[in-house]
Backbone as CSV, one residue per row, in Angstrom:
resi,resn,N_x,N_y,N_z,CA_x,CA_y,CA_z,C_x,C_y,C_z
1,UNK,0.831,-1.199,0.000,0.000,0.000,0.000,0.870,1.255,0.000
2,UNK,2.176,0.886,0.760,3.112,2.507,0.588,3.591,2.797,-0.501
3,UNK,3.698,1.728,-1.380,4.852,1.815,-2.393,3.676,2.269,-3.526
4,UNK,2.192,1.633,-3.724,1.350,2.294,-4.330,0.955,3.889,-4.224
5,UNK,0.586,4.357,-2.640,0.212,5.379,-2.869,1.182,6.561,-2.862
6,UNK,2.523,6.369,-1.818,3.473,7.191,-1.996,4.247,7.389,-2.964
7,UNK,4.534,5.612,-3.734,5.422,6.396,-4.604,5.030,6.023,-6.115
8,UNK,3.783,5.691,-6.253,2.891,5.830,-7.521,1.886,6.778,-7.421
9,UNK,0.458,6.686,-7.100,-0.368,7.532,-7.118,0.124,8.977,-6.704
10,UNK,0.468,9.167,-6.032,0.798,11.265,-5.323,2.040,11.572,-6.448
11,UNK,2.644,10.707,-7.171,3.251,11.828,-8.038,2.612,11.950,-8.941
12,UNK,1.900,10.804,-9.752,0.886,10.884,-10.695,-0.221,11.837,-10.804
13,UNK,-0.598,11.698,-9.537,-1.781,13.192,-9.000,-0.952,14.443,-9.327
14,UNK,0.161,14.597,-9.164,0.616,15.752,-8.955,1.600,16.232,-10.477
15,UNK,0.913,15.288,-11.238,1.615,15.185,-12.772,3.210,15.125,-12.860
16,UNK,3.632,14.131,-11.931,5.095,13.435,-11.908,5.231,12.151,-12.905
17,UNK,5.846,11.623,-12.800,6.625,10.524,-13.369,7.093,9.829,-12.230
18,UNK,6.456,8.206,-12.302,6.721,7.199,-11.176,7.430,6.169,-12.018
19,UNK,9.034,5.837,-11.540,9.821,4.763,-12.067,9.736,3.652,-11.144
20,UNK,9.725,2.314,-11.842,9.370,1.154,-11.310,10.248,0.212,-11.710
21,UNK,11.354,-0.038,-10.642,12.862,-0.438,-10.812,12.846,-1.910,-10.293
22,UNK,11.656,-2.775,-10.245,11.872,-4.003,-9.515,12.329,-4.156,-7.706
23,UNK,12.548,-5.369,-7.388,13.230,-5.381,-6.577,14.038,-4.531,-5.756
24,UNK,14.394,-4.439,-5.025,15.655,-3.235,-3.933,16.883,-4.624,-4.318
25,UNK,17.826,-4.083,-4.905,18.959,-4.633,-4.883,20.058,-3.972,-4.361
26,UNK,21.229,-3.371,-3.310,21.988,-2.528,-3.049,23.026,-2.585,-4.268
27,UNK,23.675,-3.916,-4.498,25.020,-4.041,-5.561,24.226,-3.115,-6.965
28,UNK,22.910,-2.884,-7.035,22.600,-2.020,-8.278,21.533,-0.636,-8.537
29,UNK,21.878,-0.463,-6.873,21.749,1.080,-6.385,21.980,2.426,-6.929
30,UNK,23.488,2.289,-7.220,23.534,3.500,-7.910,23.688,3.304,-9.371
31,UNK,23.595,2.309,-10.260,23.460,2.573,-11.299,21.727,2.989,-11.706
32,UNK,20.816,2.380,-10.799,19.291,2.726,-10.946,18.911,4.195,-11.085
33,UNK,20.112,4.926,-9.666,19.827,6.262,-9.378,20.636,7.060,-10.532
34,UNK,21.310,6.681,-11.042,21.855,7.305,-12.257,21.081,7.101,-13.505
35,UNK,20.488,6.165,-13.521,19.781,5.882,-14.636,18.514,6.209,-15.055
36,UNK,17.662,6.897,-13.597,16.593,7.456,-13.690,16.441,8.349,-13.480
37,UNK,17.294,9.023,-11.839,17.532,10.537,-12.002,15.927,10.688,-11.569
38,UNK,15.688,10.128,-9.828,14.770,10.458,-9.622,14.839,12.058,-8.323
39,UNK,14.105,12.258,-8.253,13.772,13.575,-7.441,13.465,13.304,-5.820
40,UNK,13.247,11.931,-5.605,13.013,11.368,-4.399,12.568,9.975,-4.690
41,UNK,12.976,9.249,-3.401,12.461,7.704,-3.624,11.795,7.368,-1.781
42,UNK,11.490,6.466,-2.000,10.889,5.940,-0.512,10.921,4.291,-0.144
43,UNK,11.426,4.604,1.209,12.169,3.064,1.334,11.872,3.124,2.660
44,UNK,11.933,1.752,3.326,12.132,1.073,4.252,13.083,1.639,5.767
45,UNK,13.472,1.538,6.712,15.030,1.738,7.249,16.057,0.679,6.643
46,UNK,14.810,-0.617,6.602,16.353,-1.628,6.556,17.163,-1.624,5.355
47,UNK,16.683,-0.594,4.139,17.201,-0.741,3.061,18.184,1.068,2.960
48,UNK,17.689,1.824,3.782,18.710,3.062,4.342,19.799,2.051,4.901
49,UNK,19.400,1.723,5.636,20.886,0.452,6.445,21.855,0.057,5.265
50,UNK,21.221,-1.182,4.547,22.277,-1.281,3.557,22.546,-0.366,2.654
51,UNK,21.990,0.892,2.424,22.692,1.703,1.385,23.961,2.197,2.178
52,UNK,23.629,2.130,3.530,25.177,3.217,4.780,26.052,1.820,4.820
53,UNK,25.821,0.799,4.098,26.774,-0.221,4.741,27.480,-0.257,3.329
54,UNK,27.027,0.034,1.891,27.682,-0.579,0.763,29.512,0.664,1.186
55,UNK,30.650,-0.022,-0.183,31.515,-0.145,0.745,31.229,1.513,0.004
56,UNK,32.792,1.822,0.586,33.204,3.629,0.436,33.006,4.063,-0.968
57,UNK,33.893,3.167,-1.734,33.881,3.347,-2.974,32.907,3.677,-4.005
58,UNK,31.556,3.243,-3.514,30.581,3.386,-4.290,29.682,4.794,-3.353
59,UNK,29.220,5.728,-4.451,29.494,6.831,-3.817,29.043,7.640,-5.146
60,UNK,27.255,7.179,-5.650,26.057,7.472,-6.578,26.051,9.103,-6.615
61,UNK,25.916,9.330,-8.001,25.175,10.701,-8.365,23.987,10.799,-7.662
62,UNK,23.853,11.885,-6.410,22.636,11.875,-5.761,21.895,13.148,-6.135
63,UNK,22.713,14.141,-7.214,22.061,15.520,-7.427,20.861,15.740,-7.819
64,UNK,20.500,14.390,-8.417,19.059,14.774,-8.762,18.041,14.817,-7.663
65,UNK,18.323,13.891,-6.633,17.329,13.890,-5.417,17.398,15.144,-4.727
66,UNK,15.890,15.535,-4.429,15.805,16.497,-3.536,15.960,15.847,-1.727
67,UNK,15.084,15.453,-1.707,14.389,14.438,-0.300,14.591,13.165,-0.214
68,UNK,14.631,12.419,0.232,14.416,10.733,0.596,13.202,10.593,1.705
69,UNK,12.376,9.691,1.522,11.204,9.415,2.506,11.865,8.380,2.992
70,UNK,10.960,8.001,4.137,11.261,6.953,5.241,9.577,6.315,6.074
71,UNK,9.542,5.199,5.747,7.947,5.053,6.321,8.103,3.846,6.738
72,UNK,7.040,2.998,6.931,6.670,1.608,7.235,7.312,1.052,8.905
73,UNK,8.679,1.729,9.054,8.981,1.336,10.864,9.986,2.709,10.983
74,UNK,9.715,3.105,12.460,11.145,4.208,12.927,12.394,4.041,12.160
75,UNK,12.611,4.940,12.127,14.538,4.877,12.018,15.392,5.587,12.711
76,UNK,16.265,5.226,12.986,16.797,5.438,14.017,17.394,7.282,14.046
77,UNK,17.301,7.759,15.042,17.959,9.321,14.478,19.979,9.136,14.153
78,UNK,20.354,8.158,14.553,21.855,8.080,13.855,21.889,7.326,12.563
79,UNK,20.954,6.884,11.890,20.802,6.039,10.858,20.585,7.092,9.789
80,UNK,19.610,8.193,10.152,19.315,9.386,9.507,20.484,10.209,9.030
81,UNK,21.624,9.992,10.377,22.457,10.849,10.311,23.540,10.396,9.381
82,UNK,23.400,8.834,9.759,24.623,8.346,8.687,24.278,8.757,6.932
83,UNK,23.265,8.283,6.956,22.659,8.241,5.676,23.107,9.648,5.123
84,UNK,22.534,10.881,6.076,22.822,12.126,5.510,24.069,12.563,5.010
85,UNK,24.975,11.972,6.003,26.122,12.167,5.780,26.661,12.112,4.722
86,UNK,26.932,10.548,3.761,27.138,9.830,3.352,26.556,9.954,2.471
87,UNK,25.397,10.657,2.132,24.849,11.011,0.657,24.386,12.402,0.556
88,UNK,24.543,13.181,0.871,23.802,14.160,1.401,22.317,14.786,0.414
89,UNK,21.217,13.689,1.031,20.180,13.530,0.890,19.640,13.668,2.402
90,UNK,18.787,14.586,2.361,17.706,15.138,3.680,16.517,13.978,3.475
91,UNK,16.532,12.981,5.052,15.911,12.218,5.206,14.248,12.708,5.782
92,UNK,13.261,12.671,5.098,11.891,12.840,5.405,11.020,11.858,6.357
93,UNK,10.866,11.657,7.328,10.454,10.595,8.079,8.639,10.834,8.113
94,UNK,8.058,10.059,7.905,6.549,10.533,8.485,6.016,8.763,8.856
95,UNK,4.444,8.749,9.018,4.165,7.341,9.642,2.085,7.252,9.309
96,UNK,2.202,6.254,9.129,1.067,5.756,8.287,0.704,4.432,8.308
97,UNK,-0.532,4.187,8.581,-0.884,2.926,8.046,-1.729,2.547,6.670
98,UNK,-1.474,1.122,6.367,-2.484,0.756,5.104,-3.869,1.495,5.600
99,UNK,-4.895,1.160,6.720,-6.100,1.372,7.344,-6.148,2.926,7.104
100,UNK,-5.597,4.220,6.903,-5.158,5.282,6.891,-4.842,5.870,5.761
101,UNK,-4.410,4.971,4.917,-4.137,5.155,3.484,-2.579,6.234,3.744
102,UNK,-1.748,5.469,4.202,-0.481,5.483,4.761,-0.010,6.183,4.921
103,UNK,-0.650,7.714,5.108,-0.019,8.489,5.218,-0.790,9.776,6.116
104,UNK,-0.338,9.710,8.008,-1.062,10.803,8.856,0.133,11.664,9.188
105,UNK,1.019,11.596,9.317,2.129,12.333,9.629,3.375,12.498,8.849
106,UNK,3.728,13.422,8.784,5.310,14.071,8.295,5.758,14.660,8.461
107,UNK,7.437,14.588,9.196,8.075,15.947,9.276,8.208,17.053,8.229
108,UNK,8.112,18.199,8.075,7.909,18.984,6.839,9.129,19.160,6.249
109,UNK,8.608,19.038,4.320,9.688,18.928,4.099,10.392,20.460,3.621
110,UNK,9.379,21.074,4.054,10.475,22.382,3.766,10.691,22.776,5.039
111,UNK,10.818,22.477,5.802,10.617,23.512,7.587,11.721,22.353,8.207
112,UNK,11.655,22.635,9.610,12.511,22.072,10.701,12.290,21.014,10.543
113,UNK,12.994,19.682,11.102,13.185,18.585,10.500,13.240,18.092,12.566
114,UNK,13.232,16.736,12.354,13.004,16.631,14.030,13.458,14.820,14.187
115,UNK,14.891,14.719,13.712,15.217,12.875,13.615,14.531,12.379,14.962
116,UNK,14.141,11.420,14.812,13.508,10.837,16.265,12.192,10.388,16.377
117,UNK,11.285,11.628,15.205,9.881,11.970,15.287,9.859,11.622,14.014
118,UNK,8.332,10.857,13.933,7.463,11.088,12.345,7.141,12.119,12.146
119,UNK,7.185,13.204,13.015,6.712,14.596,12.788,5.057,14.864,13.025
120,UNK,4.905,15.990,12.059,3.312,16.515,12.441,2.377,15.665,11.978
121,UNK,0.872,16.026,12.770,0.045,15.048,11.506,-0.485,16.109,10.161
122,UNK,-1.205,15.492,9.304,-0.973,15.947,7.685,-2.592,16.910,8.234
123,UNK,-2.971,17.872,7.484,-4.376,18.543,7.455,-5.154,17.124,7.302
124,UNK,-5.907,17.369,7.603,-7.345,16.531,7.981,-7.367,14.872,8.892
125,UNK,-5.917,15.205,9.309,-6.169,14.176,10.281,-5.725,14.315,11.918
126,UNK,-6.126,13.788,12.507,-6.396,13.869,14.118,-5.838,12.551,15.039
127,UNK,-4.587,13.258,15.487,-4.031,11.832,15.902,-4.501,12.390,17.666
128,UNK,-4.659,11.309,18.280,-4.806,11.234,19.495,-3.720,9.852,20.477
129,UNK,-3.742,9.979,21.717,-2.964,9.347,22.274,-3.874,8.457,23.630
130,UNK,-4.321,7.179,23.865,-5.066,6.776,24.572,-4.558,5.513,25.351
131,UNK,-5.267,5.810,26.594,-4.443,4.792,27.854,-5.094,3.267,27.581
132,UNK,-5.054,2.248,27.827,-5.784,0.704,27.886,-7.243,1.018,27.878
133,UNK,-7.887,1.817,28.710,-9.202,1.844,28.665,-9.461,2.890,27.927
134,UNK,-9.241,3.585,26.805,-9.055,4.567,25.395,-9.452,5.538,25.986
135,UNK,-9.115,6.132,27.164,-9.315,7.288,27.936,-7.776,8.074,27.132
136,UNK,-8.326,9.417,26.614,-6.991,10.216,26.116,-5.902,10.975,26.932
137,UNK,-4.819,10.239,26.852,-3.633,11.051,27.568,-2.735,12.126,27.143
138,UNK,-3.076,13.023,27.594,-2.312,14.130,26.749,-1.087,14.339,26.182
139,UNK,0.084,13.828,26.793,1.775,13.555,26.363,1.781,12.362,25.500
140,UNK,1.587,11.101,26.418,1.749,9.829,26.706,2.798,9.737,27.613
141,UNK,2.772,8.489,27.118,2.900,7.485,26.523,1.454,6.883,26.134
142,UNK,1.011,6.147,25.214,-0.102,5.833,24.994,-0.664,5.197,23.725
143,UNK,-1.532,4.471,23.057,-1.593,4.002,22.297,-2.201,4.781,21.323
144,UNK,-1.351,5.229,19.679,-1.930,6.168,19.141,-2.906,5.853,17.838
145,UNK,-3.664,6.703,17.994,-5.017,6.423,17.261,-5.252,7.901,16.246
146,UNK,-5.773,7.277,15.426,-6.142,7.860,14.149,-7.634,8.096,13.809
147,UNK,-8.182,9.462,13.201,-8.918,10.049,13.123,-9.120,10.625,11.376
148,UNK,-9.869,10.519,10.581,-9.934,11.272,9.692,-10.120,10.736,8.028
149,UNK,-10.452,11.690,6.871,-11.122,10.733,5.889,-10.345,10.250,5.078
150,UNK,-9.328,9.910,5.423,-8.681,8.552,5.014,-8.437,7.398,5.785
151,UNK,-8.949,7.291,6.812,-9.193,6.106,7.589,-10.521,4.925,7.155
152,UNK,-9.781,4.000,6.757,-10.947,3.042,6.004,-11.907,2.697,6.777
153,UNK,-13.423,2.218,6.361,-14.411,1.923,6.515,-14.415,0.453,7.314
154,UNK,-13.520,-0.276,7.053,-13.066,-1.595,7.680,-12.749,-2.534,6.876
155,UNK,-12.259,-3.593,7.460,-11.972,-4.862,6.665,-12.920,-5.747,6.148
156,UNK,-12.960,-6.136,4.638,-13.815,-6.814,3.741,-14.126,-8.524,4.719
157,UNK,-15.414,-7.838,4.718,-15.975,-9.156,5.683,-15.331,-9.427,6.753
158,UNK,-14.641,-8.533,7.640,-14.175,-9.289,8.756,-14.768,-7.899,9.877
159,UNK,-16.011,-8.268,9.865,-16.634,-7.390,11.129,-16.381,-7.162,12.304
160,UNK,-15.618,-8.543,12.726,-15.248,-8.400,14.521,-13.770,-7.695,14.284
161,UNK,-13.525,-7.885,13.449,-11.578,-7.706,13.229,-11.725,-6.089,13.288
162,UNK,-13.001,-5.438,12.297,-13.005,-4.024,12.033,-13.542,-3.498,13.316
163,UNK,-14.354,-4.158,14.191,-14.976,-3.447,15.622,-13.452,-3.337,16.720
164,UNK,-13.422,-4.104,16.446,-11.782,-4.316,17.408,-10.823,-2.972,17.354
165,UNK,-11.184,-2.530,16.071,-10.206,-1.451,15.553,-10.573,0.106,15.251
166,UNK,-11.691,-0.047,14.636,-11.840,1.305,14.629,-13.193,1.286,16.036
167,UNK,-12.797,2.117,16.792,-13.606,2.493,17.975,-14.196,3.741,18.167
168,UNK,-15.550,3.994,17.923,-15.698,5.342,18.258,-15.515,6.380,17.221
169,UNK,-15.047,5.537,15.960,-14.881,6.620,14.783,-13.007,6.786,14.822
170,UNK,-12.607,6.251,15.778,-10.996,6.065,15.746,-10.217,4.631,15.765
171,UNK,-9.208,5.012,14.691,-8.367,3.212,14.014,-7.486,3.693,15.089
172,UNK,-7.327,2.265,15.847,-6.195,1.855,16.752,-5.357,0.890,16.088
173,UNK,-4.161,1.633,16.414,-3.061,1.297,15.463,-2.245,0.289,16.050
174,UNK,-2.196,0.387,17.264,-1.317,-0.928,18.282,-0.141,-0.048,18.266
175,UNK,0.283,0.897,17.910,1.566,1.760,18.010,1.292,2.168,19.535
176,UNK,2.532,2.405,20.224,2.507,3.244,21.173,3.483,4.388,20.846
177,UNK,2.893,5.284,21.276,3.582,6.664,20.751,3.522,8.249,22.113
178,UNK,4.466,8.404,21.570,3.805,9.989,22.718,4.464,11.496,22.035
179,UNK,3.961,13.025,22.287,4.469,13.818,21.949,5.674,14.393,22.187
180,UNK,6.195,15.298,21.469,7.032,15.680,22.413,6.524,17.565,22.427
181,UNK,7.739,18.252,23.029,7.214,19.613,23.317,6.884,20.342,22.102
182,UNK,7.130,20.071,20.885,6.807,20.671,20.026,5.688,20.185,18.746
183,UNK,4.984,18.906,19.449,3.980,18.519,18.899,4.239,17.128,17.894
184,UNK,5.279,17.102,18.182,5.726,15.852,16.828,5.379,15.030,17.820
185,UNK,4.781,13.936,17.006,4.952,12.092,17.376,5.749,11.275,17.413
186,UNK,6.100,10.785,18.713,7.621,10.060,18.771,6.888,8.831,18.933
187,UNK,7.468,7.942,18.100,6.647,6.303,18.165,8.012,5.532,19.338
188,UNK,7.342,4.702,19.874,7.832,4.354,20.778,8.136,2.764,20.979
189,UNK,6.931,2.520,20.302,7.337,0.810,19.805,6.072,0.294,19.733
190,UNK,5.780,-0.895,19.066,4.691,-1.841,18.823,4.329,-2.690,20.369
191,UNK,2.692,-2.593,20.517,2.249,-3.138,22.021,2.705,-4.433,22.129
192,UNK,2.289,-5.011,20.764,2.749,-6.834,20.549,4.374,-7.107,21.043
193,UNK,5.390,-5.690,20.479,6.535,-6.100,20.668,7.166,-6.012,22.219
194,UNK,6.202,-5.547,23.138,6.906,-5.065,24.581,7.083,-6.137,25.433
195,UNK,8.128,-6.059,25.984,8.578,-7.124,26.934,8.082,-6.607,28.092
196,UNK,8.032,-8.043,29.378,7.570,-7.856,30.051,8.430,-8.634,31.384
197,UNK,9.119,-7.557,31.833,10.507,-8.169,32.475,10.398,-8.551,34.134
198,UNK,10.164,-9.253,35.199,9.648,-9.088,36.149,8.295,-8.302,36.658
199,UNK,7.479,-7.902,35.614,6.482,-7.438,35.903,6.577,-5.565,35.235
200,UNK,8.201,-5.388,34.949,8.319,-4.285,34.115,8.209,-4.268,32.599
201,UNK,7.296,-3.010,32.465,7.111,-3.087,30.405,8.263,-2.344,30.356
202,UNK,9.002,-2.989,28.937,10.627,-2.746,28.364,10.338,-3.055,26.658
203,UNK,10.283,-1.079,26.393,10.154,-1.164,25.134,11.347,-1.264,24.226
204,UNK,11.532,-2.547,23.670,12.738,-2.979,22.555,13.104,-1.485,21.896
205,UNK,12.446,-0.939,21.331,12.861,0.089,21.020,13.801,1.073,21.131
206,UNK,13.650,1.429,22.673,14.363,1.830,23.394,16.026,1.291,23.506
207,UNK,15.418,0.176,23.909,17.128,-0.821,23.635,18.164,-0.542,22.349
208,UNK,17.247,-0.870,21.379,17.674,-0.637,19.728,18.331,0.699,19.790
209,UNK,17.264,2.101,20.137,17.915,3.141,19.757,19.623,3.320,20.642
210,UNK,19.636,2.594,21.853,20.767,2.993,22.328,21.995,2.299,21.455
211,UNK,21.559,0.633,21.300,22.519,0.072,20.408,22.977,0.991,19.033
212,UNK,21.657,1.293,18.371,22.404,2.435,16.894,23.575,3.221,17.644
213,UNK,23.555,3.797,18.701,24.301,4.613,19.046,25.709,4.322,19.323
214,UNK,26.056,3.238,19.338,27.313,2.511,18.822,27.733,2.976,17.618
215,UNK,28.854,3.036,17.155,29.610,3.593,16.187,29.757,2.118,15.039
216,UNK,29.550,0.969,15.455,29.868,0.311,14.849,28.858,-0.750,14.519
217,UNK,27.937,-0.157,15.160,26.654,-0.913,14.582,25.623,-0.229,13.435
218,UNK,25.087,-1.254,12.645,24.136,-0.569,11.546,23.021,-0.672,11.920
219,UNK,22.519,-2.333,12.342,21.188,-2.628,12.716,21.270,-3.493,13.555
220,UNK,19.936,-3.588,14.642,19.877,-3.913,15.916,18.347,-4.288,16.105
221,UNK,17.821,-5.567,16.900,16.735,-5.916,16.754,16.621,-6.959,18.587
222,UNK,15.815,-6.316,19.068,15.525,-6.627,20.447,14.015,-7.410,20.911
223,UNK,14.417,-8.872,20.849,13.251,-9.496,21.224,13.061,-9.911,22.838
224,UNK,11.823,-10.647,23.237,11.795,-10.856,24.497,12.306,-12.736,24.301
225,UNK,12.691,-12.704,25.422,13.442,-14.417,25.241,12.607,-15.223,26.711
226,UNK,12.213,-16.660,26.578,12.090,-16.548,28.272,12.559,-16.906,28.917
227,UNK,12.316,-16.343,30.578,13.296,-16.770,31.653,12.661,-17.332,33.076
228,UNK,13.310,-17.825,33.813,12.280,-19.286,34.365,12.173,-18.253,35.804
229,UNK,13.026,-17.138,35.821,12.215,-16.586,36.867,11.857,-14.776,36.720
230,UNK,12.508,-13.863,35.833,11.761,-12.814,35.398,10.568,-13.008,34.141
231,UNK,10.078,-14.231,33.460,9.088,-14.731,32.632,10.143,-14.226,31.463
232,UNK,10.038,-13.262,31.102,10.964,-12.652,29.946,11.949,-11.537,29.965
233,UNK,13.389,-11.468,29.234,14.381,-10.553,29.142,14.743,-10.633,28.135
234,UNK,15.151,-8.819,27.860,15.220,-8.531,26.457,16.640,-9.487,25.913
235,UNK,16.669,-9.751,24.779,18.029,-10.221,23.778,18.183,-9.433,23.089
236,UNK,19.513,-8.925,22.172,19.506,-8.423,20.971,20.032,-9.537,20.042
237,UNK,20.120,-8.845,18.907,20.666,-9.329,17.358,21.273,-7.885,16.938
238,UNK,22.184,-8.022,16.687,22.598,-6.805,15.858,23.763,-7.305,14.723
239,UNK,23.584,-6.676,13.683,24.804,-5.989,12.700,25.613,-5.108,12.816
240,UNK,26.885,-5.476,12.165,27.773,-4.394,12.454,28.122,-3.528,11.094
241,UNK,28.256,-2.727,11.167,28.862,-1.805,9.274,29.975,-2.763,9.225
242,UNK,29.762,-2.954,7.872,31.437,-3.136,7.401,32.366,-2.892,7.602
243,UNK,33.927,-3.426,7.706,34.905,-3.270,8.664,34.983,-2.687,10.026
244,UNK,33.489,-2.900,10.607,33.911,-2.418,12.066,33.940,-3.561,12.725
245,UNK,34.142,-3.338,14.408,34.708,-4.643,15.011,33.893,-4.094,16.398
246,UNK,33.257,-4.559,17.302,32.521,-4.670,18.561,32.074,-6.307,18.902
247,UNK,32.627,-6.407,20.369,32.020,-8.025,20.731,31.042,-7.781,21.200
248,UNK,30.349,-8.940,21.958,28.762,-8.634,22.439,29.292,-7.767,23.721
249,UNK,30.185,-8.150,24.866,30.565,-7.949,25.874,31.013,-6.181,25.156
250,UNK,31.672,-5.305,24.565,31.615,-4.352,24.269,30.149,-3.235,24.348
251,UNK,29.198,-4.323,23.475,27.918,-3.485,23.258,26.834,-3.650,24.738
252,UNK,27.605,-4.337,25.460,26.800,-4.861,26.561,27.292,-3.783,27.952
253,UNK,28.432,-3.236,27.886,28.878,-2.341,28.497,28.501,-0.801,27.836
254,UNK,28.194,-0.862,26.393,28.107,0.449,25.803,26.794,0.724,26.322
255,UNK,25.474,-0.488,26.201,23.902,-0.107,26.612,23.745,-0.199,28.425
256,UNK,24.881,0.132,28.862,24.584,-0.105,30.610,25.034,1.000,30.763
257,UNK,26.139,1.859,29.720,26.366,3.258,30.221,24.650,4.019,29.546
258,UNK,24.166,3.318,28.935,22.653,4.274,28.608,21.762,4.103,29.037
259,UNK,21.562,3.200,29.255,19.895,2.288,29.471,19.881,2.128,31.507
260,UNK,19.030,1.997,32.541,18.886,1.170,33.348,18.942,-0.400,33.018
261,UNK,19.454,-0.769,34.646,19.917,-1.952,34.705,19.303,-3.196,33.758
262,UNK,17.793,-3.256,34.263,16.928,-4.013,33.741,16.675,-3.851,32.465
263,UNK,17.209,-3.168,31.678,16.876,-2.754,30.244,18.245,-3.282,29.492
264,UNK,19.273,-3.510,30.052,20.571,-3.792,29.303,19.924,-5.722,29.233
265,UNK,20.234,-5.570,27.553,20.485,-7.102,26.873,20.701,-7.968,28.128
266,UNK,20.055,-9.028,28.037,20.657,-10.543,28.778,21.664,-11.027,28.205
267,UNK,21.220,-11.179,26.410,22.294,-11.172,25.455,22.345,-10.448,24.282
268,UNK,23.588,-10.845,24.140,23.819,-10.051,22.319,24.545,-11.135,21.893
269,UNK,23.739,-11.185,20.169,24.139,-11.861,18.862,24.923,-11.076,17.787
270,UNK,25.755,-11.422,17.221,26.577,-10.252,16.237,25.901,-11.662,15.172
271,UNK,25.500,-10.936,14.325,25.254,-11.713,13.165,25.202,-11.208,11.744
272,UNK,25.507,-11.603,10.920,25.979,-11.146,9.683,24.666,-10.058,9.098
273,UNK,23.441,-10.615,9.434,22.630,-9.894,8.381,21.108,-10.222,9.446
274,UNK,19.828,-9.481,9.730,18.958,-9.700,10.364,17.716,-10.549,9.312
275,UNK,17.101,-10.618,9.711,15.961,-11.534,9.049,14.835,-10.751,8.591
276,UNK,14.120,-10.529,7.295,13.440,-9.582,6.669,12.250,-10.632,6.538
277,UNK,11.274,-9.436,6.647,9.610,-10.056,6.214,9.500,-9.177,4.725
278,UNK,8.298,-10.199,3.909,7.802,-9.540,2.370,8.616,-8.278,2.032
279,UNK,7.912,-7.074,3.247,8.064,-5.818,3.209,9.331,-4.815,3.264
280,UNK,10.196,-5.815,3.915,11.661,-5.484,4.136,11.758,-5.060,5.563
281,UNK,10.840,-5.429,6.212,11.015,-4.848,7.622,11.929,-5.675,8.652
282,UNK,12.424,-5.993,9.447,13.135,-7.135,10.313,12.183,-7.943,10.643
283,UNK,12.485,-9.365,10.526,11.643,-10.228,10.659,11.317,-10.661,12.167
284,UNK,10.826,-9.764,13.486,10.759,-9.967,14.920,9.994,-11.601,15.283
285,UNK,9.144,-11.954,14.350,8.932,-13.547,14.814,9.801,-14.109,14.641
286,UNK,10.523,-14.243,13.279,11.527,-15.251,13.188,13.050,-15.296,14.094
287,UNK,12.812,-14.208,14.799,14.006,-14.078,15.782,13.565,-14.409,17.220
288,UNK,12.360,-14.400,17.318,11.933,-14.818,18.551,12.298,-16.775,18.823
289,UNK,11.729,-16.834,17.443,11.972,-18.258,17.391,13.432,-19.074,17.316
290,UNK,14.279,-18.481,17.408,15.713,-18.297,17.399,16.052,-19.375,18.687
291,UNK,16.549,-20.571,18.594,16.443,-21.628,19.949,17.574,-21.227,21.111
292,UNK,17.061,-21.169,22.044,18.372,-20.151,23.121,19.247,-21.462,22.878
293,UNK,20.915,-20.462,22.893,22.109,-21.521,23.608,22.306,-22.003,24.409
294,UNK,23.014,-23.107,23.640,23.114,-24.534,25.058,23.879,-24.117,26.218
295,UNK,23.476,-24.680,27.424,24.216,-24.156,28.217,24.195,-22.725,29.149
């Protein structure tokens, strides 16, 4: 649905030209971007990741791009930064669902820019922030919900699935999110994905963003594992950029100078490459299912 309406229909509306390059391949990245000479494209994080990981040498005509979008999961604000760096393309972050027609928020792309945040919501929509019993919390933390006429009517024949969700005239997104002082939406992590550590909620998220903050990591993915007497503690998985070097015991001391106690990894995995769903997103079931080590 993103790749339809963001990066087919709205340029078409807007009498653009939409190129349709197959697959995301990195080894044929910049000959695509040379070859089409687009004005902006829209991707994933995990595919910003491998563009900051291909090696030095390759190093694409980016003049034609104005912007780069960023949708479908957070990215990290040093991922933004690498990226910027390294191409100097101004990363656009905003956040959307299919149910929404994918698109309620964006940082603007001509104005202040805010890494961290999806930014504002778009004219005609109404994001709100609501506690377990959908009572509205003004900051948050809280589960954020969507308002407005691009929010679909519901799912084809699945009546209980659509009552579940849109409530009251508002789609609950399962995001938890909260503001910050200047009105942007900081997503905070998925409800499904929160651990639940001795009786404390420990949003992976959180974990992740401290790991990016390693110099030598690209990507980082924090599941709950279980344990026979806190029920569950967080694990990571992470990647490292190319030619860098960090052991787990390194990154395990780097997230204890950031994080509280209970929030630093039980463990860390260095592994070559993380596990992708259809969409390109990290594959969080298939890492859950990951069989703990012996011993």
């Amino acid at each position: 649905m993103n790749g339809i309406v963001v990066s087919v229909l709205s340029p078409l509306l807007a009498g653009g030209c939409a190129s349709i390059v197959g697959r995301f391949r990195a080894g044929s990245f910049a000959a695509e971007l040379e070859r089409v000479r687009p004005t902006y494209f829209s991707a994933v994080p995990a595919i910003y990741a491998m563009l900051v990981a291909l090696p030095r040498e390759v190093q694409p005509d980016t003049s034609s791009l104005r912007r780069v979008i960023c949708g479908a999961a957070p990215m990290p604000a040093e991922l933004i930064a690498r990226f910027e760096q390294r191409f100097g393309v101004p990363v656009i972050e905003g956040y959307g669902l299919s149910e929404a027609t994918c698109a309620s928020t964006l940082n603007p792309p001509s104005g202040p820019r805010k890494p961290g945040t999806v930014g504002l919501p778009l004219p005609g929509q109404r994001i709100a922030l609501v506690d377990a019993t959908g009572a509205v919390v003004t900051a948050g933390p809280g589960e954020v919900v969507i308002s407005g006429p691009t929010v679909m009517r519901g799912y084809l024949n699945r009546p209980e699935e659509t009552a579940a969700t849109i409530r009251n005239g508002w789609l609950h997104t399962g995001d938890v999110g909260r503001f910050d002082d200047d009105g942007h939406l900081v997503l905070v992590d998925r409800i499904k994905d929160m651990i639940i550590r001795g009786g404390e909620n420990l949003y992976p998220k959180e974990i992740e963003n401290a790991l990016h903050a390693h110099p030598a990591v690209n990507e980082a993915a924090v599941v709950g594992a279980p344990d026979p007497v806190l029920g569950e503690v967080p694990v990571a998985h992470v990647a490292l950029l190319p030619g860098s070097s960090a052991t787990p015991d390194d990154l395990t001391a780097h997230c204890a100078g950031r994080l509280a106690r209970t929030k630093v990894p039980a463990r860390i995995t260095i592994v070559g490459s993380l596990p992708r769903n259809p969409v390109g997103k990290i594959d969080k079931p298939a890492l859950r299912r990951i069989p703990e080590p012996a011993g």
